[in-house]
N, C-alpha and C positions, 0 to 999 in steps of 0.2 A: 293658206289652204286649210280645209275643215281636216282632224286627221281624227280618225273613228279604229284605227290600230295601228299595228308599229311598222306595217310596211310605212304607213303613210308618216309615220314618224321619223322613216329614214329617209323617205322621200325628201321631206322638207328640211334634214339636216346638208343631205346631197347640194339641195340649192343652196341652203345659205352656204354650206363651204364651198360650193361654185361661184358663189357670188364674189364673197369674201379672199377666194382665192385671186378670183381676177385684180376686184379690186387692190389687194397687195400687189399684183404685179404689176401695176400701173404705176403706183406711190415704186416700186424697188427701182424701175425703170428710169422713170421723171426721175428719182433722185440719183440715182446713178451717174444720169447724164448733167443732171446740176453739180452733182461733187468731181467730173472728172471736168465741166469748164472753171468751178472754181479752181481746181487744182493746176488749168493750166494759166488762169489769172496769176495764181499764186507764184507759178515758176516766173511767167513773165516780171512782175511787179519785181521778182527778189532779184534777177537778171538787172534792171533798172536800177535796183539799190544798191548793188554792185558795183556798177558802173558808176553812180554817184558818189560812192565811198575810196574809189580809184580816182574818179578824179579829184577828189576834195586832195588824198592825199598830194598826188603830183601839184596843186598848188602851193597847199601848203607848204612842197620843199622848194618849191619855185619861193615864196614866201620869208623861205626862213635863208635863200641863197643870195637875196637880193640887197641890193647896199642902196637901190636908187629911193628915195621917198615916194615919188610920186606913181613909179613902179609897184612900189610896198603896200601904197592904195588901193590902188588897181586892184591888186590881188584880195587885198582886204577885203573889198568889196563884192572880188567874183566868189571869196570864201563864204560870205555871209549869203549870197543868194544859192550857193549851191547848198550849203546846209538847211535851208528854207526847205528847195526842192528834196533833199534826202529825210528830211522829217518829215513832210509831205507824203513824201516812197515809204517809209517806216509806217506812215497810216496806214495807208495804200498795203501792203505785209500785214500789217496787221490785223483789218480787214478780211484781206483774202483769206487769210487763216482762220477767222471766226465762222467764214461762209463754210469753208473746207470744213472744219469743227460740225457747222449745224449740220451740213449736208451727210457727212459721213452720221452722224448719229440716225440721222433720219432713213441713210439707206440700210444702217443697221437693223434700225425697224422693222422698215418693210421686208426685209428679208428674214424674220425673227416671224413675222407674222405669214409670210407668203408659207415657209414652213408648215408651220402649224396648219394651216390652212389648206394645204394638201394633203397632212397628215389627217385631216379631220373628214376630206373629201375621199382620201382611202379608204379608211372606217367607216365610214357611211355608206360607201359602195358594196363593202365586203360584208358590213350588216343588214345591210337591205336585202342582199343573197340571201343571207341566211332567213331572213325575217320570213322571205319569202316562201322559200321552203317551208318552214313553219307552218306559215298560214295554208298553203296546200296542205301538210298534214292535218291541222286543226279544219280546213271546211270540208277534207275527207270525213273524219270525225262526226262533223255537226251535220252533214249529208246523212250519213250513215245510221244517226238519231232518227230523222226522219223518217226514213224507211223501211218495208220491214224486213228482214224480223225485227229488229231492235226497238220501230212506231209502234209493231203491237204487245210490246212484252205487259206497258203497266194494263193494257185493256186483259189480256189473257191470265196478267197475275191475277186480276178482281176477279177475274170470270173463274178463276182455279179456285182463290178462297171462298166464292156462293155456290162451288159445284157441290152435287149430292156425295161426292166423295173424297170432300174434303171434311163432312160431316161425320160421313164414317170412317177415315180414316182418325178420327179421335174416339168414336163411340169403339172404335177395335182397339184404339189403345187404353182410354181413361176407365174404359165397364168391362175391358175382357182382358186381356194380357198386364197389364197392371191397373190394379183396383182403385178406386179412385183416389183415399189417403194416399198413397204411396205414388201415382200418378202427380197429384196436386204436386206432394214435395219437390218434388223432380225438376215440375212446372219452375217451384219458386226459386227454387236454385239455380237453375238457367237463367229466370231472371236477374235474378240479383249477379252471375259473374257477366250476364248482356249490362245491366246498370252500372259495375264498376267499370267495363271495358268505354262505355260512353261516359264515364265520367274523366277517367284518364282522358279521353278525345277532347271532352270542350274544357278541361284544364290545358290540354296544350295548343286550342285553338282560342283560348283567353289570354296566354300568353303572348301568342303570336299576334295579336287584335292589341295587347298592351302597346309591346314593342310598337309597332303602326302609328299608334295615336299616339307614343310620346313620341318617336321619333318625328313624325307630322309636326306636334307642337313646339318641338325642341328648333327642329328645324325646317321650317314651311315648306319649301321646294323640296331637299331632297330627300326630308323625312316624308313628304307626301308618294315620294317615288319608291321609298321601303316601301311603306304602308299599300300603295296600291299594286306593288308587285306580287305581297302575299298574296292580296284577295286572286290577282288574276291566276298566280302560282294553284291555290286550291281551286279556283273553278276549272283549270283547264284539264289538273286532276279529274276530279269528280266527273266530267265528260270523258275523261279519256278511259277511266276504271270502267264507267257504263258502257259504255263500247266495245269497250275489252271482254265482260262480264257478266253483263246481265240479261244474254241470252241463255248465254250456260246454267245461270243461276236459277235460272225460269225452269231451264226442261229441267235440272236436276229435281228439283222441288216438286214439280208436277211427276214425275216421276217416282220419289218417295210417296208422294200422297197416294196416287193412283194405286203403286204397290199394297199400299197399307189396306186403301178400299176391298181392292180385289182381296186380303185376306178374312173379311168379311163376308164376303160373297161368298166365298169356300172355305169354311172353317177348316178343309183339308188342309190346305194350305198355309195355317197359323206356324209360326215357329215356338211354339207350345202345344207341348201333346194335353189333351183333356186329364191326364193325372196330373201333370203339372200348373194347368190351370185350376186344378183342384188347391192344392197346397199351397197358389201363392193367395188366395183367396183372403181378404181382410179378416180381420177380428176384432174385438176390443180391444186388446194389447198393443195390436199393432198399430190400430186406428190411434192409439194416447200417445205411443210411442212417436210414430209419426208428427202428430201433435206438438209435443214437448222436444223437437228440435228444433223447429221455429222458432222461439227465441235466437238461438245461434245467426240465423241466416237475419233476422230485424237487426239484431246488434254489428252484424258484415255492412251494413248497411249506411249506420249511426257515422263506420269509422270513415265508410265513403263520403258520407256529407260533411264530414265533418274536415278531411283532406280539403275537399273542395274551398269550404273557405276557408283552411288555410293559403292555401295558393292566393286565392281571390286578397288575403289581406297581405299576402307576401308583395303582388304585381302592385297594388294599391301605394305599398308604403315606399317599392322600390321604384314607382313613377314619385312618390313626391317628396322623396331624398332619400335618395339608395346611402349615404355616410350615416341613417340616423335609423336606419331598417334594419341592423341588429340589436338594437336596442326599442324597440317599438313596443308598446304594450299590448298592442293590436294584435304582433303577431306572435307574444309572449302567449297571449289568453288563448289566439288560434293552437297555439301547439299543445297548451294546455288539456284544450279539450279534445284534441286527436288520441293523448294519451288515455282518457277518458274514456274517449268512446273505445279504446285498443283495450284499458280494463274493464270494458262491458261485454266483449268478446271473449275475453280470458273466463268471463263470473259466470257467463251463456253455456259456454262451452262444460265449465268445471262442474257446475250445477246438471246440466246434463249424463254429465259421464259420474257422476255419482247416484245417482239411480241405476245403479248397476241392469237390474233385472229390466228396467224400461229399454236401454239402449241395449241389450240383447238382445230384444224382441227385434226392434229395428233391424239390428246389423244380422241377424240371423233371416230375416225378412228379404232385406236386399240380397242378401249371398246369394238368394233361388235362381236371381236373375244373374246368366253368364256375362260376359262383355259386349258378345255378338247382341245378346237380347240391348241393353244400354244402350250401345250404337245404335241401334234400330229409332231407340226414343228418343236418341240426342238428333239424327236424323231428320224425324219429324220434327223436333223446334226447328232446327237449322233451316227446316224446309215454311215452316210458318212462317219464322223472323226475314228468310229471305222474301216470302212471299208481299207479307207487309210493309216491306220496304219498298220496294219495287211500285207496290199502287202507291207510295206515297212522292213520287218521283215523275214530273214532268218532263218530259226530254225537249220539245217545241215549244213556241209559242212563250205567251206572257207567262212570267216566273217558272220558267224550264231554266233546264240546265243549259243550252244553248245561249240562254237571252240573259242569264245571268253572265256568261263568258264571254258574249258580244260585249257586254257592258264593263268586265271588269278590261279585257283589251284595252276598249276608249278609254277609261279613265289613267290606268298606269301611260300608253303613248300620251296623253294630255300632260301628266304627271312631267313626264320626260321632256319631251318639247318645253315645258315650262323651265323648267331644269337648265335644261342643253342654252337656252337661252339665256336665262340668268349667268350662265358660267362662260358666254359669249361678251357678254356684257363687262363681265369683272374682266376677262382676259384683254378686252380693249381700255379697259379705264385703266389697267395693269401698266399696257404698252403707253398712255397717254404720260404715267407717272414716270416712269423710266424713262421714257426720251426725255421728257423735261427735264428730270433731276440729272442725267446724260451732259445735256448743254449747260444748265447752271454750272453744272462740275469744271466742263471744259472753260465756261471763258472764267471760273473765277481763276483757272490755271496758269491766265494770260498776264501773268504780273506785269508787264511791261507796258497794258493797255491803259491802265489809268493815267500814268504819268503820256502817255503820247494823246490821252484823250484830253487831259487838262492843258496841254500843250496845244491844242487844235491841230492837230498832223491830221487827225480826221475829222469828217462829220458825220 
C-alpha cells in the first residue's frame, strides 16, 4: 500500500503482523502435529526394540541352557536374525528421534515467531490508535490554518505594516518621543539580542540537521528514521506554535501600532508632557555619544559569528571523528577566534567607558526615559518583528507550513516502514539461523547414530 503518514504506517504493520502472525500459526500447528506423530512413531518403534531385546535375551538363555548341538543351532541362527531385526529397530529409534529432534525444533520456532508476531500485531493495533488520534489533532491544526482567522493573519499582517498608521506609529516614535540618535540605538540593539537569539536557533537546528545526516549515513534505515523524525518533530511544531499564536500575535501588534498612531493624532495623549519632550531633545553630545557606542553592539556581534562557526567546525569535526575532535586544529582556531572576537567586546566596551564625559551624556540621556516609556519602544519592535514574521509565513498551499508537514509525515512513515521491514527481515533470517544451528546441535548429540548408520540399521 502507498503510505503518505503513519496512520498508514501502522496500517501496513497491522497486516503484515496479521499476516505473519497467521502464518506462524500454521507452521506451530503442522509441526505440532508432526512432532506429536513422530513422538508416537517413537514410543512405538522403542516398544518394538523392547520386545526385541527380551526376546533376544530368553534365547540366548535358551542358548546357553542347551547341551543338544543341533538345538544350539537353531538358536544360533534365530539369535542372529533377531539381532538383525533389533539393529534394524535401533534405526528405526533412532530415526524417530531425529524426526522428534527436527520437529520439536521446528515447533519451537513457530512458536518463538507466532509470539512475536502477536506481540507485533498488539503494537501496531495500539499505535495506530494513537496514530490516529494524532492525525485528528494535526488535520484540526492544518484545518484551522486554512481558515480564518488564522487564513487571514499573513494578508492583515501586510496590510497592518502598509497601513497609514504603522507610518506613524514610528514618525511618533523615531521624530517625537525619542529623537532619532537615541531611536536608531535602541533600533540596533534590539537587533543585535533578535540576531544572537536566531543565531542560538540555527546553531541548534545545525545540530540537530548534523545528527540526521550522520545518523542517516552511519546508519541508512534507522538513521534515515532519526533524521526524518526531527524534520517531521519541528514541522509539526512550527504548525502547531501558528495555531496556537499567531492570531494573538497579529491583534497584539496591530494593537500596539494602532495605540502608537492614535498618539499622534492627539498629542494629548503622548505619555510625554511637552517639557519633557523638550529635555529629551537631541544635541551634539548626545547625537556622538550615541554614536560612540556602536562599536560595542558591532563587536556583540563579531562574538556571535564567530560562536557560530565554532559550532559549525565543532559538528563538522565531530561527524568526521568525534576521538580526534579534541584535538582538531579547526576547532583549536575556532575557539581561538571566539576569544578574540570576546576581546574585541571587552576593548568596545573599555574604550567607551573611558570617555567619561561621552558616556554620561548617553546614560544621563537614557535616565529621562522611565521603564513604562522603554516598554512602550520594546513594544513597537516586538510588534514590527511580530509583524514581519507573520507576512513572511505561508500557512496553505505550495511551501506553507502545512505542505511542508504533509511532507515531512510521508517521508518519516516511509522512513519507518523501511525500517520496520528491514528488522522484519533480520528477525526471520535470525529464526532461519537458530533452528538450523538447533538441529545441527541436536543430531551431532546422537552419538550412537553414526555407528548404527555405518552399520546400515538405517537408510
Amino acid at each position: 500500500m502507498a503510505i503518505t503518514n503513519l496512520v498508514d504506517y501502522w496500517q501496513q504493520e497491522s497486516v503484515a503482523a496479521t499476516a505473519a502472525r497467521t502464518a506462524a500459526q500454521a507452521d506451530l500447528t503442522a509441526a505440532q502435529a508432526a512432532l506429536a506423530a513422530a513422538k508416537s512413531q517413537l514410543a512405538t518403534d522403542m516398544a518394538a526394540l523392547d520386545g526385541l531385546k527380551a526376546t533376544i535375551t530368553a534365547k540366548k538363555a535358551l542358548l546357553a541352557a542347551s547341551s543338544i548341538p543341533m538345538e544350539a543351532e537353531a538358536l544360533t541362527l534365530q539369535i542372529r536374525d533377531l539381532i538383525e531385526q533389533y539393529r534394524a529397530s535401533q534405526g528405526d529409534v533412532l530415526t524417530d528421534q531425529d524426526k522428534v529432534d527436527w520437529q520439536q525444533t521446528g515447533a519451537d520456532a513457530a512458536a518463538e515467531a507466532l509470539a512475536r508476531a502477536a506481540a507485533a500485531l498488539t503494537e501496531a493495533i495500539q499505535a495506530k490508535g494513537a496514530a490516529q488520534t494524532d492525525a485528528v489533532g494535526r488535520t484540526s491544526m492544518k484545518t484551522k490554518l486554512g481558515q480564518a482567522p488564522l487564513s487571514t493573519v499573513k494578508a492583515e499582517a501586510t496590510a497592518a505594516l502598509a497601513a497609514t498608521s504603522a507610518a506613524d506609529a514610528v514618525d511618533q516614535l523615531k521624530y517625537k518621543d525619542f529623537p532619532t540618535p537615541l531611536f536608531e540605538l535602541a533600533q540596533k540593539r534590539y537587533a543585535a539580542r533578535a540576531a544572537h537569539l536566531a543565531s542560538l536557533r540555527t546553531s541548534a537546528e545545525e545540530a540537530a540537521t548534523k545528527l540526521g545526516d550522520k545518523a542517516a549515513a552511519g546508519d541508512a534505515l534507522a538513521g534515515t528514521v532519526v533524521k526524518t523524525k526531527l524534520a517531521f518533530d519541528n514541522a509539526e511544531r512550527a504548525v502547531r506554535d501558528y495555531a496556537a499564536t499567531a492570531r494573538q500575535r497579529l491583534d497584539n501588534a496591530k494593537a500596539v501600532i494602532v495605540a502608537l498612531a492614535a498618539i499622534k493624532a492627539d498629542p494629548t495623549k503622548d505619555f510625554l508632557t511637552p517639557s519633557e519632550l523638550t529635555k529629551v531633545k537631541a544635541d551634539a553630545d548626545r547625537t556622538a555619544a550615541a554614536a560612540a557606542v556602536d562599536p560595542i553592539t558591532v563587536a556583540r556581534g563579531k562574538v556571535d559569528t564567530a560562536r557560530e562557526a565554532l559550532d559549525t567546525a565543532l559538528l563538522t569535526s565531530i561527524a568526521t571523528d568525534v576521538d580526534a575532535s579534541f584535538t582538531d586544529p579547526a576547532i583549536i582556531t575556532a575557539r581561538g577566534d571566539v576569544s578574540t572576537a570576546e576581546a574585541g567586546v571587552t576593548t568596545a566596551v573599555g574604550t567607551f567607558v573611558a570617555t567619561a564625559a561621552v558616556r554620561k551624556a548617553l546614560d544621563d540621556w537614557q535616565v529621562l526615559y522611565l521603564d513604562p516609556i522603554w516598554e512602550r519602544l520594546l513594544a513597537y519592535f516586538d510588534a514590527k518583528a511580530a509583524l514581519d514574521e507573520l507576512v513572511a509565513v505561508t500557512t496553505t498551499g505550495a511551501g506553507s507550513l502545512v505542505k511542508a508537514l504533509d511532507d515531512a509525515e510521508k517521508a518519516y512513515a516511509i522512513a519507518r516502514a523501511d525500517a520496520a521491514k528491514a528488522r522484519r527481515t533480520i528477525d526471520a533470517l535470525t529464526d532461519q539461523a537458530v533452528l538450523r544451528e538447533k538441529r545441527r546441535t541436536a543430531a551431532a548429540a546422537m552419538t550412537s547414530k553414526p555407528l548404527s548408520a555405518i552399520r546400515g540399521d538405517s537408510f
